[in-house]
N, C-alpha and C positions, 0 to 999 in steps of 0.2 A: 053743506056737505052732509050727507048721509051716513046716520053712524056707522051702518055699514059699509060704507065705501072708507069710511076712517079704519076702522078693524081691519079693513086691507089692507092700508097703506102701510097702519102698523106692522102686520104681519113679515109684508115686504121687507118692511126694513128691516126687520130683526135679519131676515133669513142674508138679504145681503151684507148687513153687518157683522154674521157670523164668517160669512165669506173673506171680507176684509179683513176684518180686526185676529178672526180665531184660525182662518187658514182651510176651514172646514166647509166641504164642497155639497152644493145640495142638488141634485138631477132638475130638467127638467121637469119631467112627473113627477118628482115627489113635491117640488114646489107647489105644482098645480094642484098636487092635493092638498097639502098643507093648508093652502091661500081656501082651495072649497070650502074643510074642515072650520077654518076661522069664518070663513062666513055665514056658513051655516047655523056656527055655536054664538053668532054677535047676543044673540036675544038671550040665552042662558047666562053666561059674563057679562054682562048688566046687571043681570038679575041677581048673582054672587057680589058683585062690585059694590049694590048696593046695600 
């Protein structure tokens, strides 16, 4: 898997888990942007992480 396709998955889940667990509703669009945002920044948050 591609790290980028992981920083995705990651992303997803948080957003659905916010969903689940906090009750707290995320649009369509702003998913889609949120999910762009993360994958566009995967190579800068590597770069922090390490």
């Amino acid at each position: 898997m591609k790290v980028h396709d992981f920083a995705y998955q990651v992303a997803l889940r948080t957003i659905v888990l916010l969903e689940e667990k906090q009750q707290y509703k995320v649009s369509e669009e702003n998913r889609k942007q949120i999910l762009s945002l993360i994958h566009g920044e995967v190579d800068s948050l590597l770069d922090k992480a390490l």
